[in-house]
VEXGU-400673 format. One record per residue (C-alpha): residue number from 1; residue in three letters; x, y, z. Coordinates in Angstrom, 3 decimals, decimal comma. Example, Ala and Ser with C-alpha at 12.3 -4.5 7.8 and 13.67 -1.06 7.14 Angstrom:
BEGIN
     i    aa          x          y          z
     1   ALA     12,300     -4,500      7,800
     2   SER     13,670     -1,060      7,140
//
This chain:
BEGIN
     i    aa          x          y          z
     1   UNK    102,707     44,088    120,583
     2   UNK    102,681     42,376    117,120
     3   UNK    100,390     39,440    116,740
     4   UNK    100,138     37,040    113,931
     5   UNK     95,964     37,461    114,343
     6   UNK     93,550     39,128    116,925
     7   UNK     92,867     37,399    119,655
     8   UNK     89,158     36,936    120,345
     9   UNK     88,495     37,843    123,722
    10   UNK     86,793     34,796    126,023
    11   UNK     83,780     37,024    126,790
    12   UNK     80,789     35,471    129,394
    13   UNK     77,681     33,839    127,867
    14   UNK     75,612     37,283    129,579
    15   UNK     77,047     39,793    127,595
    16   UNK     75,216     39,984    124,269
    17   UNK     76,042     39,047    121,377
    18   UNK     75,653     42,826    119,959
    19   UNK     78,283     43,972    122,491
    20   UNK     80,320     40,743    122,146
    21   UNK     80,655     41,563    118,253
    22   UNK     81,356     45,091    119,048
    23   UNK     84,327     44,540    121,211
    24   UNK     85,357     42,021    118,951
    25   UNK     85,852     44,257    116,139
    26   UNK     87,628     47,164    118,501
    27   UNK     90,332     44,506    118,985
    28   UNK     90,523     44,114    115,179
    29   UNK     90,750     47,666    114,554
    30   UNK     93,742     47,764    117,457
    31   UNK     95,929     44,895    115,621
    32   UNK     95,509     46,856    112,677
    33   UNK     96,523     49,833    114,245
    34   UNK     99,201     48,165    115,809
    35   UNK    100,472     46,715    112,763
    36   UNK    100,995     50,323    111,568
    37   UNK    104,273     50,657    109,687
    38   UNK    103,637     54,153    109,105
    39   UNK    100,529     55,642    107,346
    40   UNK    101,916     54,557    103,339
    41   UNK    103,186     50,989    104,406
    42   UNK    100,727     48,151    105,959
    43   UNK    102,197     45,248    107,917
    44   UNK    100,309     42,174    106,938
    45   UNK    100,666     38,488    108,305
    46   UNK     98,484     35,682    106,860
    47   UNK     98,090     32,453    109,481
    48   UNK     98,703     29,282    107,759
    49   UNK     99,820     28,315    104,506
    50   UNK     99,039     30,467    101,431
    51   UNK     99,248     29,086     97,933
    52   UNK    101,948     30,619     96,008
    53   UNK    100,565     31,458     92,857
    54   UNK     97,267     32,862     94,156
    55   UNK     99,768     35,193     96,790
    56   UNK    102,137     35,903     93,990
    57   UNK     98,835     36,828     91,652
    58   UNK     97,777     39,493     94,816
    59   UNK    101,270     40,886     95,147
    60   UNK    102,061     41,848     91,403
    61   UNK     98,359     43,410     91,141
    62   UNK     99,246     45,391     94,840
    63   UNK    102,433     46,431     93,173
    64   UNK    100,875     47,768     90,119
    65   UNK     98,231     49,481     92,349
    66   UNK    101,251     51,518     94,375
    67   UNK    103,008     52,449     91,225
    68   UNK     99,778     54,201     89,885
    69   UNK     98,914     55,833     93,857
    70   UNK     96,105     53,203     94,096
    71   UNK     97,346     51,314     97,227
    72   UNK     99,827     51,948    100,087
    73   UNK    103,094     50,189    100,213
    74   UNK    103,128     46,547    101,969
    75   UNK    105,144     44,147    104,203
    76   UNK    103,472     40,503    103,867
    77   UNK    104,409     38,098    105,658
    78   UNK    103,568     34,187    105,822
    79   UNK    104,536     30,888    104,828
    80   UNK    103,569     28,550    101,849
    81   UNK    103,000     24,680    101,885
    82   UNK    106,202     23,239    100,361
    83   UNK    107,159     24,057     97,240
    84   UNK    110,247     25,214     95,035
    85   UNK    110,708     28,160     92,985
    86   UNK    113,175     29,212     89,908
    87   UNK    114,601     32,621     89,844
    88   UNK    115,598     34,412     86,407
    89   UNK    118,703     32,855     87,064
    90   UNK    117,770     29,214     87,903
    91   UNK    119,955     26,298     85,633
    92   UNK    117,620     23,048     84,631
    93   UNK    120,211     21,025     86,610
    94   UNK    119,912     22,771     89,837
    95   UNK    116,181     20,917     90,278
    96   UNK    117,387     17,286     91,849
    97   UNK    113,477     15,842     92,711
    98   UNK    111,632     17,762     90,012
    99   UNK    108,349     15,134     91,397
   100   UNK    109,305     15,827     94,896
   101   UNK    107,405     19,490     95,326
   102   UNK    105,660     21,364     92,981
   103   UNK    107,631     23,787     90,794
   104   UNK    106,893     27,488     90,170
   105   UNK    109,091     29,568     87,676
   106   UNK    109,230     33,078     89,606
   107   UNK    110,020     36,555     88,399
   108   UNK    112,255     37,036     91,054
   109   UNK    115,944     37,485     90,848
   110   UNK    118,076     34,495     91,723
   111   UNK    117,969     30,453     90,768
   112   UNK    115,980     27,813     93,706
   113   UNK    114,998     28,229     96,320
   114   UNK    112,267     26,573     98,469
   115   UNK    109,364     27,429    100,479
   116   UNK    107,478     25,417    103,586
   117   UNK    105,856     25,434    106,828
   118   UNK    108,370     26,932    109,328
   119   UNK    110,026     29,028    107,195
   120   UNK    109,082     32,994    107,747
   121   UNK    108,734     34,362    104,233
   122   UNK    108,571     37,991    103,667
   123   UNK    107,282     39,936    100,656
   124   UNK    108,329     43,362    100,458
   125   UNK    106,747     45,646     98,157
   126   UNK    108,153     49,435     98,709
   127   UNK    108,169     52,085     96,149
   128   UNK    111,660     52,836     95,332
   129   UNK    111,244     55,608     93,354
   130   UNK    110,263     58,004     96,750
   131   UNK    112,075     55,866     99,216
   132   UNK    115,544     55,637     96,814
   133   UNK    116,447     54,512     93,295
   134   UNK    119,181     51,885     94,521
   135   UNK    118,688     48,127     93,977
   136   UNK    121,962     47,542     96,103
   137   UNK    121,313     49,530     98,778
   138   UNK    117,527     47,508     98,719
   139   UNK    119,144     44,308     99,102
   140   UNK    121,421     45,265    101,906
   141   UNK    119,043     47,217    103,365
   142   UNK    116,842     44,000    103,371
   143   UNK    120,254     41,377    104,520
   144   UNK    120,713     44,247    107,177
   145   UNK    116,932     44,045    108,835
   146   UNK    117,371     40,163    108,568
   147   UNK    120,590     39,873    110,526
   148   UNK    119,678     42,382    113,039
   149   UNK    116,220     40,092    113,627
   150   UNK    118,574     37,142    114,077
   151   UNK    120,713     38,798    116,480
   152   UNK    117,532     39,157    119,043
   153   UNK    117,446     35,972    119,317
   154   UNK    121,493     35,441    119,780
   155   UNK    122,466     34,565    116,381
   156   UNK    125,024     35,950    114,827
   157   UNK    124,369     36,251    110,728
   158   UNK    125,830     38,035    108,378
   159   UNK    126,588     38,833    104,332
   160   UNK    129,093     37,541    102,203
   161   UNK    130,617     39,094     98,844
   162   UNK    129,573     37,721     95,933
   163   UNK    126,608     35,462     97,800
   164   UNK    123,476     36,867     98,646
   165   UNK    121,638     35,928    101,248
   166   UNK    121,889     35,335    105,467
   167   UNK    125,359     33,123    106,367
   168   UNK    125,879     31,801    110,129
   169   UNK    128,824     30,277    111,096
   170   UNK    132,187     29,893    110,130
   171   UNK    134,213     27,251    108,292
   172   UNK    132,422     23,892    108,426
   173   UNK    129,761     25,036    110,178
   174   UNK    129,077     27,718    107,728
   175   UNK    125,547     27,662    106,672
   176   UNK    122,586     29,997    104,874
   177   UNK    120,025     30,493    107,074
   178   UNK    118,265     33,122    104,847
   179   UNK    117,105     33,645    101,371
   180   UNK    116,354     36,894     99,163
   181   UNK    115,430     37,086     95,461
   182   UNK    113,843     40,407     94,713
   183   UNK    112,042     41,918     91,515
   184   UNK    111,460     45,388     90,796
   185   UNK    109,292     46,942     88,230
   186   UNK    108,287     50,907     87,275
   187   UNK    111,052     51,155     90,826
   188   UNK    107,981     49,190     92,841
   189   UNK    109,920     46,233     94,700
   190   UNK    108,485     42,620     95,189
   191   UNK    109,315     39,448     96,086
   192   UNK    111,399     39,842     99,236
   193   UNK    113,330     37,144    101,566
   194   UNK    112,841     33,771    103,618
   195   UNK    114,053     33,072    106,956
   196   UNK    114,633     29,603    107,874
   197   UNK    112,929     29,751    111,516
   198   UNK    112,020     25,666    111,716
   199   UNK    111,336     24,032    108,273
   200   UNK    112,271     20,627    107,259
   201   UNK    115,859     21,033    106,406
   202   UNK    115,747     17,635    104,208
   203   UNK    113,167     19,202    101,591
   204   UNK    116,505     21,775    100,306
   205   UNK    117,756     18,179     99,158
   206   UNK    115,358     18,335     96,485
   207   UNK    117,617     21,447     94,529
   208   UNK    121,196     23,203     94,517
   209   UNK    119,485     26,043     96,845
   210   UNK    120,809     29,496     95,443
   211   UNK    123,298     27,529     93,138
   212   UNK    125,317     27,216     95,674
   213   UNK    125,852     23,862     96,306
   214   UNK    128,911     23,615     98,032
   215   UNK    127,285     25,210    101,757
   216   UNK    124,983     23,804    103,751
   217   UNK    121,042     25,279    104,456
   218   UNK    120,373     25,711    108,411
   219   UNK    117,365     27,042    110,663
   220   UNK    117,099     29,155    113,992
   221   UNK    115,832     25,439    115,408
   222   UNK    119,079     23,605    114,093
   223   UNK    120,889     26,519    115,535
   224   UNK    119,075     25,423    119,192
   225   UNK    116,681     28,786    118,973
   226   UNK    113,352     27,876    119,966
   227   UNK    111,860     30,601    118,564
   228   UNK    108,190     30,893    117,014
   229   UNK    106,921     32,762    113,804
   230   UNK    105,259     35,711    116,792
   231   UNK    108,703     36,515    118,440
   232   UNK    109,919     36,252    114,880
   233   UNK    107,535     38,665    113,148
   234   UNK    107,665     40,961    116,927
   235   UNK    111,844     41,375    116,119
   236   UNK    111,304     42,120    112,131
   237   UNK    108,492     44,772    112,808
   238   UNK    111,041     46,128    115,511
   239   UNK    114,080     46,607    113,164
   240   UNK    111,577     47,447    110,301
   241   UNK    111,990     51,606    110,798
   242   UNK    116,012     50,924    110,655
   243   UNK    115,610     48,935    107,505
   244   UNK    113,206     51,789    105,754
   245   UNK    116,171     54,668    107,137
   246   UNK    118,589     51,866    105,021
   247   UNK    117,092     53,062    101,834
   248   UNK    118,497     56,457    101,317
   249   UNK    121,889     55,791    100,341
   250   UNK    124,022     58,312     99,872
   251   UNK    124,226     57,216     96,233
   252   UNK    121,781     56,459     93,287
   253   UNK    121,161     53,732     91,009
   254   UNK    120,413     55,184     87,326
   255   UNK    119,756     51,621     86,242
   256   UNK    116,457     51,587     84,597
   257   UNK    113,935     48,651     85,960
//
């Protein structure tokens, strides 16, 4: 069973403190054996809210590290305090409340986005050049393992042409319910995608989110989903092998990153 931490164990005041510890740290080593991916990729999820430009910091060093064999591949997962970012392909006038939330420029594909409590981001650093030299087939792999998490939980998303990202509903109710803005580099992916799982759906009103200002930003809890960031992680470590199968497309990307 995934957990977001391990679960100290209510252990009585006779046992010593020796054993205690001991038992204690068995647990520890089972969630990390239970977070097991496979024996190149760890699963990682960080309680609370981590600061984005410390975590972005880690995650282009740990990228570096698996392009020269130094490190094994990594799913992180977490959430940051709220905050927007600017993709490679982010316009000046697509920031509405530059004062509102602090501002990062990010490497990532893409234009703004933002990033709070409640929404389940994912970074997703996989070495493409064993696992398959298609950026497109990446990103679909990635919209694929996102949709099939949302339908555990009875939502029904999907991709549209020409707009990347997670779309529910149709017509006026049609809404994004998840981000992805990816960067790779020597064919060693980061970045990776956001689900909207319960955030504060006013703090989007701060940008155009994805340049797209036209459709409306929803959440799993706006969709009547009570779902927490546990049963969320459980269903995207679940669908995680089908996503990693995703990657060898039949055909090859020879653009160079």
């Amino acid at each position: 069973m995934v957990t977001p931490h391990p679960v100290r164990a209510p252990y009585p005041p006779g046992v010593p403190s020796a054993i205690a510890q001991h038992l204690i740290d068995r647990r520890k080593r089972q969630y990390a054996k239970d977070m097991t991916v496979d024996d190149e990729i760890e699963w990682r999820v960080t309680p609370g809210l981590s600061p984005y430009a410390e975590t972005v910091a880690e995650m282009e060093a740990r990228a570096a590290a698996i392009r020269a064999g130094e490190a094994r591949e990594l799913i992180w997962l977490l959430e940051h305090p709220p905050l927007y970012t600017a993709g490679t392909s982010a316009e000046d006038d697509e920031l509405l409340l530059p004062d509102r939330f602090p501002v990062f420029r990010s490497g990532r594909g893409g234009r703004y986005t933002y990033h709070g409590p409640g929404q389940r981001v994912g970074y997703v650093l996989l070495d493409l050049d064993k696992r398959g030299r298609d950026v497109r087939c990446f990103v679909a792999a990635i919209e694929n393992w996102v949709i099939a998490t949302l339908a555990d939980f009875g939502i029904a998303g999907r991709s549209e042409p020409g707009r990347v990202g997670i779309w529910t509903g149709h017509g006026a109710d049609e809404a994004k319910i998840g981000a992805i803005g990816v960067r790779v580099r020597r064919w060693v992916s980061f970045h990776g995608f956001s689900l909207n799982v319960d955030p504060d759906l006013s703090h989007f009103s701060g940008i155009v989110p994805c340049g797209l200002g036209e459709f409306a930003v929803t959440s799993m809890a706006r969709l009547g989903v009570a779902a927490d960031m546990t049963r969320v992680d459980e269903a995207l470590h679940r669908h995680f092998p089908a996503m990693l199968a995703a990657l060898r497309c039949s055909s090859r990307s020879d653009k160079d990153s």
